[in-house]
Every structure is written in structure tokens, then in C-alpha cells.
C-alpha positions as CSV (number, residue, x, y, z in Angstrom):
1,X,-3.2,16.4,15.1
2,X,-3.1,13.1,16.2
3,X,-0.9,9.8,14.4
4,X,-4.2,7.8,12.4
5,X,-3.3,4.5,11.8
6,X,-5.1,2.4,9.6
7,X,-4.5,-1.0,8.9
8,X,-5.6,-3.6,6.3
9,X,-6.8,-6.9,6.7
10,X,-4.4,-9.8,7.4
11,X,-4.3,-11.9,4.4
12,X,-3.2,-15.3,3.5
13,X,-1.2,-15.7,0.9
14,X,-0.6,-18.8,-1.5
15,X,3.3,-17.9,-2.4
16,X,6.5,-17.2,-0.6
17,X,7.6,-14.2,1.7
18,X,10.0,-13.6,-1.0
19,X,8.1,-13.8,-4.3
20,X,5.2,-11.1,-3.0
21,X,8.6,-9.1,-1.5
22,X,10.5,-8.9,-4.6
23,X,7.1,-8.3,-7.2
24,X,6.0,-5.4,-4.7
25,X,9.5,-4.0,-4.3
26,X,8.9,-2.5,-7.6
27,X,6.1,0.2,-7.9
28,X,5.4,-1.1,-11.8
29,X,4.4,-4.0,-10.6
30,X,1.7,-2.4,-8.0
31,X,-0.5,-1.2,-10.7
32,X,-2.1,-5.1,-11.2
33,X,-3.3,-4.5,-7.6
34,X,-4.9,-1.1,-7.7
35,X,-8.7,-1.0,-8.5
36,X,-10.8,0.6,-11.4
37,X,-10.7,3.5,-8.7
38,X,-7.2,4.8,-9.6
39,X,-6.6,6.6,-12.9
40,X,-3.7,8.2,-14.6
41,X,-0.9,5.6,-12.9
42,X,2.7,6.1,-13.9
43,X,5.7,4.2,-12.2
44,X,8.8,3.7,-11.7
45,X,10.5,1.2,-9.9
46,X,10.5,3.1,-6.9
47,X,8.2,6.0,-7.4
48,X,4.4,6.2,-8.7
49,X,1.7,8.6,-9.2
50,X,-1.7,8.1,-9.6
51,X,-5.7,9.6,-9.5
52,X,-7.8,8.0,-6.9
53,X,-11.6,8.8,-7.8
54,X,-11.1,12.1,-9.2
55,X,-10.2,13.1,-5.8
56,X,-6.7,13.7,-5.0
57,X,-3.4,12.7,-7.2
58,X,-1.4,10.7,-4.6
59,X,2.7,10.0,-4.8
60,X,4.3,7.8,-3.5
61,X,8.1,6.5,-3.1
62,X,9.6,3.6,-1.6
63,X,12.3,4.7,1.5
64,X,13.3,0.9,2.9
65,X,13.3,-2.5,2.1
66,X,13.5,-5.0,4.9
67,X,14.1,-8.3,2.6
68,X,11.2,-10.5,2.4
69,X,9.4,-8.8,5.5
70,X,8.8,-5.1,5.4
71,X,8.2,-2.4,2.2
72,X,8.4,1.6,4.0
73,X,6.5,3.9,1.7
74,X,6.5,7.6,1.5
75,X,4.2,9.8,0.2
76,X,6.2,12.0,-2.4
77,X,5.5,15.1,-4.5
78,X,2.3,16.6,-4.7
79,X,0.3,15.1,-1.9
80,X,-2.9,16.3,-0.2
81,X,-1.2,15.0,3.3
82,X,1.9,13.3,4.4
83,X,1.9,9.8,5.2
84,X,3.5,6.5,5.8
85,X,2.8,2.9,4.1
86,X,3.7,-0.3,5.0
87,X,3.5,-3.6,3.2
88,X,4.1,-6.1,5.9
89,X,4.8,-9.8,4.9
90,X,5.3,-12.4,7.5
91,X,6.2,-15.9,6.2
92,X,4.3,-19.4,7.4
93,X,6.2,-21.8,5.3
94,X,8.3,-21.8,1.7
95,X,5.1,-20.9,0.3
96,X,2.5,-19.4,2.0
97,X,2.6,-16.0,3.8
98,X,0.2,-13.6,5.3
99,X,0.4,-9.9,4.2
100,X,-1.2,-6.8,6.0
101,X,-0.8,-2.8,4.6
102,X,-0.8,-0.5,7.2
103,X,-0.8,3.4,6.6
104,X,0.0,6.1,9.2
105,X,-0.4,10.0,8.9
106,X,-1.3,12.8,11.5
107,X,-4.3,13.8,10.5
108,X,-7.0,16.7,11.4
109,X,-10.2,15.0,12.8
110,X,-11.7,16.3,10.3
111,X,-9.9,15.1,7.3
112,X,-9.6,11.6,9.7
113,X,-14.0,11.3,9.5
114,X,-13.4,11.8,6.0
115,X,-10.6,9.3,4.8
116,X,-10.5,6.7,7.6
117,X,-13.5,4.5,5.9
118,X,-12.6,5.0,2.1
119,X,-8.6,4.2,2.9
120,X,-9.8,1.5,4.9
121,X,-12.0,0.0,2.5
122,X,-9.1,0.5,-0.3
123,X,-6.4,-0.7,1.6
124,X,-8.3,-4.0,2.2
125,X,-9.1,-4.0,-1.6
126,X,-5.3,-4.1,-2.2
127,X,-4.3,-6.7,0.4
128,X,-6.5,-9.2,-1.3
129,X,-5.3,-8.5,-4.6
130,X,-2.3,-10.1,-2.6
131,X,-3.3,-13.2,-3.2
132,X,-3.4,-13.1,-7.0
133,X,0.5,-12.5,-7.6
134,X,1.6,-15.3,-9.2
């Protein structure tokens, strides 16, 4: 098994570092970014479950929050692998910033062929719901 890293687009955002921080710091919040893909979402503040496609439930948790910069993310609970996500936040100005996800797991090459495009594509789905926090 070897560490898969996938990352989102970098995307400009119209708001502050700290505004996107503190509305993604809470996991109720996250379910205005997630697509028509993801059923059955229930939240916390700091944990959330949800469907993607009918495929796998996924949970998560939030571990660490680096104020204004960095969100760690566990999975949690029933999950068909382990993994890591990021939501990385890097300020321009008092309101504009750039956001990027980025998710890490050892994977099988295998299961890697399968999710690498799909995660991909979904992670980049989320990063430019980014933008429309207000």
C-alpha cells in the first residue's frame, strides 16, 4: 500500500481566511457544499455521516483546527478505508483567500484506479462550492 494523495483545485475565494475557517469548522455547516450526490447527511458540529451515490456511507470527524489556516479531518466509524482530509485556507488580503482540500489514504492500487477520478472530481466539486459561503 502506498500513501494516495489527492488534491483539489486551488480556489479563489471572495471572503476572509477567517469567515470560510470558522463556517467550515462546523460539520453542519458543510452540508450546503456537498452535491445532489450525497444522501442521508447527519452532523454534528464536529462529526458527520453521509451516503455518497449509493456507494459507501462515509464518516468523518474533525481532529485539529489550525485557526484561519488548516481544518484535519478523520475518517470515523464505519468507513470503507481510512483516510485523512484537509481543508487548507491561505489568506491574500482581509477578504479574499484561496482554499484547496486535499485527502490522503494508503490505498490498494486497485481501490486507487477505482476512487482516484471520482474523489478527484468530488473534491473539486466542493472546493468551488467555496466560493459561495457568504
Amino acid at each position: 500500500m502506498s500513501l494516495t494523495r489527492i488534491e483539489s483545485d486551488k480556489v479563489e475565494i471572495n471572503n476572509s481566511a477567517e469567515k470560510i475557517f470558522n463556517h467550515l469548522s462546523d460539520f453542519n455547516n458543510f452540508s450546503q457544499l456537498m452535491p445532489p450526490q450525497v444522501t442521508n447527511w447527519q452532523s454534528t458540529a464536529d462529526e458527520c455521516s453521509f451516503t455518497l451515490n449509493g456507494m459507501a456511507t462515509i464518516g468523518m470527524k474533525i481532529v485539529e483546527k489550525t485557526p484561519n489556516t488548516k481544518i484535519s479531518i478523520s475518517s470515523h466509524g464505519k468507513v470503507p478505508f481510512e483516510f485523512k482530509l484537509f481543508v487548507l485556507l491561505t489568506e491574500k488580503d482581509a477578504s479574499n483567500c484561496v482554499g484547496q482540500l486535499t485527502f490522503e489514504s494508503d490505498l490498494n492500487p486497485m481501490l486507487k484506479m477505482m476512487v482516484e477520478k471520482p474523489l478527484g472530481n468530488f473534491f473539486n466539486m466542493l472546493a468551488q462550492k467555496m466560493k459561495d459561503i457568504k
